[in-house]
C-alpha positions in Angstrom: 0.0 0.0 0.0 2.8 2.2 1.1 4.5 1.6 -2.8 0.9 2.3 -3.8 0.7 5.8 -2.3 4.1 7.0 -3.3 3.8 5.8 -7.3 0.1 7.7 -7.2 1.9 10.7 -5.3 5.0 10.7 -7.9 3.4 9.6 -11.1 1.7 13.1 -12.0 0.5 11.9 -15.9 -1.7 8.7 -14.2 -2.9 11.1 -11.8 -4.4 13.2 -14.5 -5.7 10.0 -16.5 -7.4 8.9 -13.7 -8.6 12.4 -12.9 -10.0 12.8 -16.4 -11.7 8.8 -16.3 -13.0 10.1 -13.0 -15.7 12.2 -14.6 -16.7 9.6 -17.2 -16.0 6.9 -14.6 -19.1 8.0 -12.4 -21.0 8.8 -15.0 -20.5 5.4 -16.5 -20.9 3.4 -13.1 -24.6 5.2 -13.3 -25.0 4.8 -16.4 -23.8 1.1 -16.2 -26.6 0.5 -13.7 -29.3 1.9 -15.9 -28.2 0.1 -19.0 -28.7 -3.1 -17.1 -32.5 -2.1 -15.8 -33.4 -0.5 -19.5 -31.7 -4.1 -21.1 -34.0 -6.3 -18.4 -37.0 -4.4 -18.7 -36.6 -4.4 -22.3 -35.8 -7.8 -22.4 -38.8 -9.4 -19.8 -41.8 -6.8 -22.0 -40.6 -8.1 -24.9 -39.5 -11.9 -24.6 -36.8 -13.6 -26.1 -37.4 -13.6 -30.3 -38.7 -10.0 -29.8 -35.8 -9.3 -27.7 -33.4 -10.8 -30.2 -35.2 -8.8 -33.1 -34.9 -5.5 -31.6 -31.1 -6.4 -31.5 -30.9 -7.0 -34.9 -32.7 -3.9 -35.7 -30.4 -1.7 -34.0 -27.4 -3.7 -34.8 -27.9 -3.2 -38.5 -28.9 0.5 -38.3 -25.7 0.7 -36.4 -23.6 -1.3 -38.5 -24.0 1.2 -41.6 -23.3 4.2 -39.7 -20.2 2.8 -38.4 -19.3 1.3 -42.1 -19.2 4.9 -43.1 -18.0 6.7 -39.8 -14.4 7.5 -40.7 -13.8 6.8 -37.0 -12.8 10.5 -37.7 -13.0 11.0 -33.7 -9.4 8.9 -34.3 -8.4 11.8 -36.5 -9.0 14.8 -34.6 -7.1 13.7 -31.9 -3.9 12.5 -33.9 -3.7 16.2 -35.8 -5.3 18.2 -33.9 -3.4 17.2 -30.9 -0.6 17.3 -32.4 -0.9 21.4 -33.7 -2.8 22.3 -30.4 0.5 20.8 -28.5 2.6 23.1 -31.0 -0.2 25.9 -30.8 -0.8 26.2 -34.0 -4.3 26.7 -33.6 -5.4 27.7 -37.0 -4.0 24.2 -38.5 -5.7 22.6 -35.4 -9.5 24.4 -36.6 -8.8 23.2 -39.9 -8.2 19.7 -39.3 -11.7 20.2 -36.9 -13.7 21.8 -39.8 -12.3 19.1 -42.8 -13.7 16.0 -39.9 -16.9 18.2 -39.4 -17.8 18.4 -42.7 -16.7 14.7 -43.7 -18.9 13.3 -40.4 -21.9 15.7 -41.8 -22.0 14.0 -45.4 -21.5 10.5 -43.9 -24.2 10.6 -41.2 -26.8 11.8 -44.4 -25.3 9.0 -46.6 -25.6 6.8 -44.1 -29.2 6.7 -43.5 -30.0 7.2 -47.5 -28.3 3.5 -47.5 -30.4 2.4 -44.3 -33.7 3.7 -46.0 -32.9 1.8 -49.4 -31.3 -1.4 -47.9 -33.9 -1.9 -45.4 -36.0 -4.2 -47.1 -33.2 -6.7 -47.8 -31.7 -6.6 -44.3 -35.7 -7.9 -43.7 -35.7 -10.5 -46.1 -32.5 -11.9 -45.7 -30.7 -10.9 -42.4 -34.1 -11.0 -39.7 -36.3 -12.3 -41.7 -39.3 -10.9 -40.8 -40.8 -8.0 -43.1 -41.8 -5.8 -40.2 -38.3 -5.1 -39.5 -38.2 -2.4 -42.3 -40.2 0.3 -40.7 -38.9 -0.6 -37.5 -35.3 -0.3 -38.7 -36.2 3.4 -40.9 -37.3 4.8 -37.5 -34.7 4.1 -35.2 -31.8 4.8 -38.1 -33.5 8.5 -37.7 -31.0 9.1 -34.8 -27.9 9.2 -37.3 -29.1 12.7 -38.5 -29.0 13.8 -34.8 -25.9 12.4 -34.0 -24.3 14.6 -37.3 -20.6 16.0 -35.6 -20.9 13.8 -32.4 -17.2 12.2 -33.0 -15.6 15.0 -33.8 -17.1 17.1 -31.2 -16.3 14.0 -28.7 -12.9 14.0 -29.7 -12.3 18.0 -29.3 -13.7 17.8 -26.0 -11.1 14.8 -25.5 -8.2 17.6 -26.9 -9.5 20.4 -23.6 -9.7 18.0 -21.3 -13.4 18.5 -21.3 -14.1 15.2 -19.5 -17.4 16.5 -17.0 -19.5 17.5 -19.9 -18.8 14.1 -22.0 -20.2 12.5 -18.4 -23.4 14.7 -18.0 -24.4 14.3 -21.5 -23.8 10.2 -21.3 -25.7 10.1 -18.2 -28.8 12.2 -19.0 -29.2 10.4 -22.2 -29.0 7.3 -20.4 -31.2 8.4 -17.5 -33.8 9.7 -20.5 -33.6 6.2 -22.2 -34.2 4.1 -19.1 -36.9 6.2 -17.9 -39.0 6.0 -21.5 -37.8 2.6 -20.8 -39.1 1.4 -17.4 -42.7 3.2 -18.7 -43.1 1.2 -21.0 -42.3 -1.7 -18.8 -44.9 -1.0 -16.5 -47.8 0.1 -18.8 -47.3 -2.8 -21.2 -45.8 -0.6 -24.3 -44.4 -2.8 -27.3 -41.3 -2.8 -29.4 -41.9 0.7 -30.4 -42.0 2.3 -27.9 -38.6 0.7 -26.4 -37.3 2.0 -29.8 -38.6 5.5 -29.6 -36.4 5.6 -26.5 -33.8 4.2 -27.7 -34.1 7.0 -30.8 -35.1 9.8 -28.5 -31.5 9.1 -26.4 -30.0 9.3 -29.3 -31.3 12.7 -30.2 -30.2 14.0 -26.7 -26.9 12.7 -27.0 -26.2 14.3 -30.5 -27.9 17.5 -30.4 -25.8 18.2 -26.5 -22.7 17.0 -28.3 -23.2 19.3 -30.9 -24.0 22.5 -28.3 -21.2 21.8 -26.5 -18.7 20.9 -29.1 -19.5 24.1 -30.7 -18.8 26.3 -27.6 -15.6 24.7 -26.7 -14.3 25.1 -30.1 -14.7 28.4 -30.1 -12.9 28.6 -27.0 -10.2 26.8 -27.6 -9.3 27.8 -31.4 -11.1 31.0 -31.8 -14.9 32.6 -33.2 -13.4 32.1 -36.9 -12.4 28.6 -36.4 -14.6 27.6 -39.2 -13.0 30.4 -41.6 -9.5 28.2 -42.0 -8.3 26.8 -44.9 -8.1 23.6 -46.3 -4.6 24.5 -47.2 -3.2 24.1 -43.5 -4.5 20.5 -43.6 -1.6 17.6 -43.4 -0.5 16.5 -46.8 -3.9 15.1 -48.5 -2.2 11.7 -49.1 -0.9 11.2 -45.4 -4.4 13.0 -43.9 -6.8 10.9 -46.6 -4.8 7.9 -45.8 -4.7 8.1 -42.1 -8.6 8.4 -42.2 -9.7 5.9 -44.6 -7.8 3.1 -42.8 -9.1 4.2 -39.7 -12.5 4.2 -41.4 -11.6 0.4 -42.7 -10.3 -0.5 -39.7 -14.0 0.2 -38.0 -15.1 -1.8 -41.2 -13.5 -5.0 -40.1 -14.4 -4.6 -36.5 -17.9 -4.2 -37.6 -18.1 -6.8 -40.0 -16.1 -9.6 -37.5 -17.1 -8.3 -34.4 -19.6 -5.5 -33.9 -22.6 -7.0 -35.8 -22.9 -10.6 -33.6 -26.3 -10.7 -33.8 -26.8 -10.0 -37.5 -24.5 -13.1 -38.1 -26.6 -14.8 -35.8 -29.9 -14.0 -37.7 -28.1 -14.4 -41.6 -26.6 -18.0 -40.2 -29.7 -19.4 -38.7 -33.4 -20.0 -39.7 -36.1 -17.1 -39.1 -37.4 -17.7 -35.2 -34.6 -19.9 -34.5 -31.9 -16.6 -35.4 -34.3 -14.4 -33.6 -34.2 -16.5 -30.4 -30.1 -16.9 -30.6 -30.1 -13.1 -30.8 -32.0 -12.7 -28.3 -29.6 -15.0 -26.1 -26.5 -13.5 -27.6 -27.7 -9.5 -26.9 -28.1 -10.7 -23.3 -25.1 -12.0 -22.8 -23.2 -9.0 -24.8 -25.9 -7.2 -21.8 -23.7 -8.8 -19.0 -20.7 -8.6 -20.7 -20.9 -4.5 -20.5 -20.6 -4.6 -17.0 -17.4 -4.6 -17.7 -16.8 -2.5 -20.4 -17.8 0.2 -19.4 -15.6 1.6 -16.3 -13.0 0.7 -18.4 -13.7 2.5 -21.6 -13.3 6.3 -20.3 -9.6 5.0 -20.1 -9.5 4.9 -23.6 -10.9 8.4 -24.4 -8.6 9.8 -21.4 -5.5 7.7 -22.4 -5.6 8.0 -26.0 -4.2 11.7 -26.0 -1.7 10.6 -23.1 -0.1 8.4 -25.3 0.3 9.8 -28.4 1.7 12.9 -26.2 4.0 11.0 -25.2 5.0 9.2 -28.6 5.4 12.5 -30.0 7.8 13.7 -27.4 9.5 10.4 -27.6 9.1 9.7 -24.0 9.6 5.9 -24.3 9.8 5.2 -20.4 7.2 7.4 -19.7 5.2 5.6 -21.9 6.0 2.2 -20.6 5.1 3.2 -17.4 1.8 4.6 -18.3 0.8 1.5 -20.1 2.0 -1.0 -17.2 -0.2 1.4 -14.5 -3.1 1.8 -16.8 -3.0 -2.3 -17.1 -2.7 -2.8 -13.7 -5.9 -1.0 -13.3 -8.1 -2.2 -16.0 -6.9 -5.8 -14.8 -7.8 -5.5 -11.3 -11.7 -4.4 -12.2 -11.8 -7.0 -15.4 -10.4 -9.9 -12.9 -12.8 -8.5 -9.6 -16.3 -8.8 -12.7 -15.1 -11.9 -13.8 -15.0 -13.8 -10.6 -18.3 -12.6 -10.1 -19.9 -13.6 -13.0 -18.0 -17.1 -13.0 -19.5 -17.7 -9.5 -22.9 -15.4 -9.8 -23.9 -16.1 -13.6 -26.0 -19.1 -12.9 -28.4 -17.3 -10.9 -28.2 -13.5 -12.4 -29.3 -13.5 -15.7 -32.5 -15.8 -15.0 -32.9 -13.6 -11.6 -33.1 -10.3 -13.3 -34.2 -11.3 -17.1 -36.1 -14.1 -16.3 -35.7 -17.7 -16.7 -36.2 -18.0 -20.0 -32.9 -16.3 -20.6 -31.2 -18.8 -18.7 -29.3 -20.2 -22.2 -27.8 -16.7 -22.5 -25.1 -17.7 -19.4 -22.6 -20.1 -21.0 -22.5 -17.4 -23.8 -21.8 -14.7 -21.9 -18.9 -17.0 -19.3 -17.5 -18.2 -23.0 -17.5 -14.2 -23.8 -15.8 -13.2 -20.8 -12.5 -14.8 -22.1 -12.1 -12.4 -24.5 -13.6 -9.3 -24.1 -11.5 -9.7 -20.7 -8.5 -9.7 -22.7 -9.3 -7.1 -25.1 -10.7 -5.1 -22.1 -7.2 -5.4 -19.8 -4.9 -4.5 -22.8 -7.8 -1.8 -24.0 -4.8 0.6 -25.6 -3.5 -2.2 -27.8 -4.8 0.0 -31.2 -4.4 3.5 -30.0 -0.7 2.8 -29.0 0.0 1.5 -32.8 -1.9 4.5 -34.3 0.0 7.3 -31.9 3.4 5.4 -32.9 1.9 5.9 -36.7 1.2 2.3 -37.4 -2.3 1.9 -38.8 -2.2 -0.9 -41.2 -0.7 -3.4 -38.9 -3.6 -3.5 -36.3 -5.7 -3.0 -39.6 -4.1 -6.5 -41.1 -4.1 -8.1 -38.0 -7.6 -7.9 -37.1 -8.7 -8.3 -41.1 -6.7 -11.9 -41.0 -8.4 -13.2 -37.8 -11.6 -11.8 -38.9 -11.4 -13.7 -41.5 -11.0 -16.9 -40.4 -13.4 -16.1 -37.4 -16.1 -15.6 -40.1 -15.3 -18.8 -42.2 -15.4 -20.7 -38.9 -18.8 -19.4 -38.3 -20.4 -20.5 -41.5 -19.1 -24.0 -40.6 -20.1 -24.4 -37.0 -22.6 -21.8 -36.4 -25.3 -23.6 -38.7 -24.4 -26.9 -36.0 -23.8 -25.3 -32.9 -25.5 -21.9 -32.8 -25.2 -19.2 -30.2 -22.7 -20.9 -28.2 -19.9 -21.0 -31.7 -20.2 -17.7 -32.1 -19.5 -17.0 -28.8 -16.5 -19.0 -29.0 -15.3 -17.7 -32.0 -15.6 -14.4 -30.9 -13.7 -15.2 -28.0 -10.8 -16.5 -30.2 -10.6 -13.6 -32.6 -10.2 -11.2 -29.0 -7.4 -13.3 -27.9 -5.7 -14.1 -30.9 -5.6 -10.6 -32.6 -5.0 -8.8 -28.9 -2.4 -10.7 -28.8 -0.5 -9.9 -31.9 -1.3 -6.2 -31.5 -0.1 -5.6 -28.3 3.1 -7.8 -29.1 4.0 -5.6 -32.0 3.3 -2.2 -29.9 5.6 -3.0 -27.3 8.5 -4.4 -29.7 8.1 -1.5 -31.1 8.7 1.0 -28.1 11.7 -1.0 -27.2 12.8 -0.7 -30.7 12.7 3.0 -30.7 14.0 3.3 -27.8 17.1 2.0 -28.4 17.4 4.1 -31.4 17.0 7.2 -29.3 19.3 6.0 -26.7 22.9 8.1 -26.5 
């Protein structure tokens, strides 16, 4: 405890990271809480194929967003870190403006292609022709959520960690409320997406008010007079953002769109039922996620800070400290879900749901892994190494996905669970192997 107190009292840069996850900590402890009541409420008014179809619905509205995202958040706080570090505020406003504009045209492309696919993601995906309305409606949120990355990542840049928090929590507290109400006066499927669509609107629209005001803060009124011209050089800046972009491509397609798999792999009731199973378990399976992921918004900027002053020891410290901590919740959940599962999920969801526990103990393994080593990607892109996470995480995808057409047909829910499991591990694994060669590698080079 002693050797505790002094590293905390010495190590100024995890005091800040921690400071900064603090904020978004709380707000996703909260937050974490209602997630779980909206995702059992949701789950016991609607039953188990309704439950799974509502999954698929979002998932796919989702998916298409994300397919055209840019992950431009990525992108502001590469550049513009980098100019606002060497105040050159002006360069910093363009790079803001260009991922503005670019998240603006993709959020209206992307729900053209959700209005004109819609009917095929029906036929063949959920197989049930209501879905198309259902899936219209709720993809309305995109046009809401317009400049939510960028403005997400700006706040990142200030240090503007509280109002990230509030925003997250009262769009959360908003959904669960719309939520429980229509829990307890028997509402249907549409109403648990209105809320669903109406937290969305709060989250973008508050992004968008507050990204606005601390922009002009931080770079000045005229921010959104700068040229183009002071952007990097197109092919570096262009590059940088479409493999970003495809790198959230292969996440979605291998590991963001479970249930859509699920419904594509399996016959009509059968794939809604499996979704429903699988979304519960992925339920669970946030609890923890989600303390740990306001590391990643709060570290992100740390360590590419630090790459770009070449800080190599300082940056092996942080990761070691940040590990330490993400371990110790991921370990403290995972005991308790090893020895609490059995009971929980047919407690809270009903039993029913019961399936959905060997899915989510066979999901643990790896989203424990990814979740302890969380910086894995962001440490490759601050040390200017997109492609290789990007060709890792393509290869194991890959075979993940040519697995699941052989055993999910046979074994269902419970393959894909596995398989998902195996992807986390495997292409962790190599990512984080080739970060930290990589740092040592440097290191030396630097050394007198």
């Amino acid at each position: 405890m002693p050797n505790l107190l002094s590293i905390w009292r010495e190590d100024s840069l995890l005091r800040r990271v921690v400071k900064n996850s603090s904020y978004l900590f709380s707000s996703s402890t909260i937050g974490m809480g209602l997630a779980i009541v909206q995702s059992v409420f949701a789950a016991r008014l609607l039953g188990v194929a309704t439950f799974g179809l509502l999954g698929m619905v979002m998932s796919f509205s989702t998916s298409i967003n994300r397919l055209l995202s840019f992950r431009i958040g990525e992108l502001v706080v590469k550049y513009g870190g980098e100019y606002l570090a060497q105040d050159e505020k002006e360069r910093a406003a363009a790079i803001l403006k260009a991922a503005a504009l670019t998240e603006i045209g993709t959020s209206l492309t992307a729900y053209l292609l959700i209005y004109l696919f819609a009917p095929l993601a029906a036929q063949y995906i959920i197989k049930d022709p209501a879905a198309i309305i259902f899936i219209r409606f709720y993809a309305l949120g995109l046009l809401s959520n317009f400049v939510t990355g960028t403005s997400a990542a700006l706040l990142q840049l200030g240090d503007h960690f509280r109002s990230q928090a509030l925003i997250g929590l009262g769009q959360n507290i908003l959904t669960a409320s719309i939520i429980a109400y229509a829990y307890f006066f028997k509402g249907d499927i549409w109403l648990i997406l209105a809320a669903y669509l109406i937290g969305k609107v709060f989250y973008g629209f508050s992004f968008l008010i507050w990204g606005m005001r601390r922009a002009a803060q931080m770079l000045g009124r005229d921010w959104m007079r700068a040229p183009f011209s002071l952007l990097p050089p197109k092919r570096e800046f262009w590059s940088f953002a479409f493999s970003s972009n495809f790198s959230g491509t292969v996440n979605l397609v291998t590991r963001d769109s479970e249930v859509l798999w699920l419904g594509f792999l399996l016959p009509g009731e059968v794939g809604k039922i499996a979704a429903g199973y699988y979304k519960t378990a992925l339920a669970i399976i946030n609890l923890i996620l989600m303390p740990v992921n306001p590391l990643i918004a709060t570290t992100f900027p740390e360590i590419a800070r630090a790459v770009g002053e070449k800080a190599w020891e300082r940056l092996r410290t942080l990761l070691k400290r940040i590990t330490t901590l993400s371990a110790a919740w991921t370990f403290s959940v995972g005991i308790f879900l090893l020895f609490a599962g059995g009971w929980l999920i047919p407690t809270f969801y009903g039993p029913e749901y019961a399936p959905a526990t060997p899915a989510t103990l066979i999901l643990l393994i790896g989203f424990g892994m990814a979740n302890i080593l969380y910086w894995n990607r962001p440490l490759l892109l601050s040390l200017g190494m997109p492609i290789y996470p990007l060709k890792v995480m393509a290869l194991t995808g890959l075979v993940k996905i040519g697995l699941s057409f052989l055993l999910v047909p046979t074994y269902g829910y419970l393959a894909q669970a596995a398989l998902m499991s195996g992807y986390f591990v495997v292409s962790v694994g190599m990512i984080v192997w080739k970060g930290v060669s990589e740092i040592k590698r440097r290191s030396q080079l630097d050394s007198p």
